[in-house]
C-alpha positions in Angstrom: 106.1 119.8 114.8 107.4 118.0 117.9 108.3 114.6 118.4 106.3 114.0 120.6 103.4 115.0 118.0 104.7 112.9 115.5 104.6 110.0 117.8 101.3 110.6 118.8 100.4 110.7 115.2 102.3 107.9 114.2 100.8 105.7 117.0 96.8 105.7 115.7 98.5 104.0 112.2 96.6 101.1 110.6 97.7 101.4 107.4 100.6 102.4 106.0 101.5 103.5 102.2 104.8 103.8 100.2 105.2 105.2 96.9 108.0 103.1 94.9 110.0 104.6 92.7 112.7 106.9 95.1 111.1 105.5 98.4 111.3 101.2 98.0 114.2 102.2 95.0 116.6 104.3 95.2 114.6 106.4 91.9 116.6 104.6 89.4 115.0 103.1 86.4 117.2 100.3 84.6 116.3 99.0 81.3 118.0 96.5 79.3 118.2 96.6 75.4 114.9 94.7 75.2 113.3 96.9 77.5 113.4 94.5 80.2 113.2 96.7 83.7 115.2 96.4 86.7 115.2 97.8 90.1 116.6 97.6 92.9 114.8 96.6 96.4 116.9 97.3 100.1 116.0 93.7 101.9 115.6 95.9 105.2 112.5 97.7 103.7 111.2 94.1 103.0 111.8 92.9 106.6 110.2 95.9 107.8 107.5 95.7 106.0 106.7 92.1 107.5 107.4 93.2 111.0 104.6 95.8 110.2 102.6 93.2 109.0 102.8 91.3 112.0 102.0 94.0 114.4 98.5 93.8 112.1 99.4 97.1 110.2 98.2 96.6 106.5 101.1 97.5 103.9 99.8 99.1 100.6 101.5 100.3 97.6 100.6 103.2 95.1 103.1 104.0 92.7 102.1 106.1 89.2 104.3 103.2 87.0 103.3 99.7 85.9 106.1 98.0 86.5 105.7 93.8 86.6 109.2 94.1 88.7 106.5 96.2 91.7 104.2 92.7 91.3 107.0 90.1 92.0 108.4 92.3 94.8 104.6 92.7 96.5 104.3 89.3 96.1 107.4 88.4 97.9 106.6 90.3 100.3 103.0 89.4 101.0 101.7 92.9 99.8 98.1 92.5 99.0 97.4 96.3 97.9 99.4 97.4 94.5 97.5 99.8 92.7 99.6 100.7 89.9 99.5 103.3 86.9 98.3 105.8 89.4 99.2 109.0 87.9 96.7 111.0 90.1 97.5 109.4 93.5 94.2 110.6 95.9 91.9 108.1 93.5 94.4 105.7 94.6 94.3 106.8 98.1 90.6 106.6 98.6 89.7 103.3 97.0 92.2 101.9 99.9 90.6 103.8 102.2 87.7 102.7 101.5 88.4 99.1 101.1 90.1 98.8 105.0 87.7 101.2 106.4 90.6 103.1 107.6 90.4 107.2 108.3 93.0 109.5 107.2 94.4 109.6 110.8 95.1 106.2 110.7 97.4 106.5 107.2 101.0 106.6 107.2 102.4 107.8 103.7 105.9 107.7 102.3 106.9 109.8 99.3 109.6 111.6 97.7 108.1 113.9 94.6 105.6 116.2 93.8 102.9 114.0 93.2 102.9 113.0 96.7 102.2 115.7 98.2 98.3 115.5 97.6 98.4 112.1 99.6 100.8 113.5 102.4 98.5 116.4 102.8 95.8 114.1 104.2 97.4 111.6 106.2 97.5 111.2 109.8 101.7 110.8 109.2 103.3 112.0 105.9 107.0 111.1 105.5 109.4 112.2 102.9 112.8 110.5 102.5 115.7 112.3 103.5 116.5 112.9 99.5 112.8 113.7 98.7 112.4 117.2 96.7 113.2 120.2 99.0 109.0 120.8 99.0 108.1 117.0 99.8 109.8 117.3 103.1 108.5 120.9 103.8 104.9 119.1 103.6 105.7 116.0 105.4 105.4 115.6 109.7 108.6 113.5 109.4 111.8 113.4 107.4 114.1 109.9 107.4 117.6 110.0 107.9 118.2 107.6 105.0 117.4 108.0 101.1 115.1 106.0 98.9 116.0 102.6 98.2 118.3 102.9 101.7 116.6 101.4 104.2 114.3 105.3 104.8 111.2 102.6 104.9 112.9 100.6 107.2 113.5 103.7 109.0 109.8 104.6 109.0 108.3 101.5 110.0 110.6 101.6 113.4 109.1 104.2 114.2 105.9 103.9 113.8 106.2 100.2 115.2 107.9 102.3 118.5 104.8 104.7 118.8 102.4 102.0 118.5 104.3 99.8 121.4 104.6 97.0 119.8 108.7 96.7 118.9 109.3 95.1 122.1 106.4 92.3 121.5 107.3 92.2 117.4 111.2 92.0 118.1 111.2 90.2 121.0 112.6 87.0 119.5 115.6 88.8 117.7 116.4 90.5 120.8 115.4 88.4 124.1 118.1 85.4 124.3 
């Protein structure tokens, strides 16, 4: 697919969807000896995510653990949609759907492992990070440059934030002295 197509794609997006685990994390799962979990959050996915926000993109998460750590970090971040425990991801998928009253072409999804894939299949932009399994990123339209848990959100959101034309207008105070 061309670049150009996966602007196109990526500029009809309304809502976009991350997976946790290897996308938001870098895929590792730290527990303490009272089986307290831990994981690890890049702060450039979180300001990415809010720069979405603000260009009126609603932010979702679907991840197939229950994890309390997911909660806080939503919550930090002014996620509203966690659905959690979702071991069969397209349930997942269409309850959002139909909750926002979004189509598939206006779904961005980011995922690194086989239980992805359904999802990715019916998006309008399916992205795999760049250390997703070998047939993640054979589904997806795009592939980041940067692994889970580095920033490959971060990377995502750019882009779709370029297609849509609104990085100039969302960034102008960061940039514009």
């Amino acid at each position: 697919m061309s670049i150009e197509e996966i602007r196109r794609k990526a500029s009809k997006i309304k809502l976009f969807i991350s997976d946790v685990d290897g996308v938001l994390t870098g895929g590792q799962i730290i527990l303490d000896d009272n089986g307290v979990e831990y994981k690890a959050f890049h702060v450039r996915d979180g300001h990415g995510i809010k720069l979405l926000m603000r260009a009126g993109v609603e932010v979702a998460l679907i991840t197939g653990r229950n994890s309390k750590v997911v909660d806080i970090r939503a919550s930090e971040l002014g996620i509203e949609h966690v659905i959690q425990g979702a071991h069969e991801k397209i349930p997942a998928y269409q309850e959002l759907k139909d909750r926002l009253g979004v189509k598939d072409e206006e779904v961005a999804y980011i995922g690194d492992d086989n239980v992805d894939m359904p999802v990715m299949r019916r998006v309008g932009l399916s992205i795999a990070v760049a250390d997703a399994e070998p047939y993640v990123m054979e589904t997806a339209d795009m592939v980041t440059e940067r692994r889970g848990g580095d920033a490959a959100v971060r990377e995502a959101i750019d882009f779709i934030l370029k297609a849509r034309g609104d990085w100039d207008r969302i960034n102008s105070k960061y940039f514009n002295k």
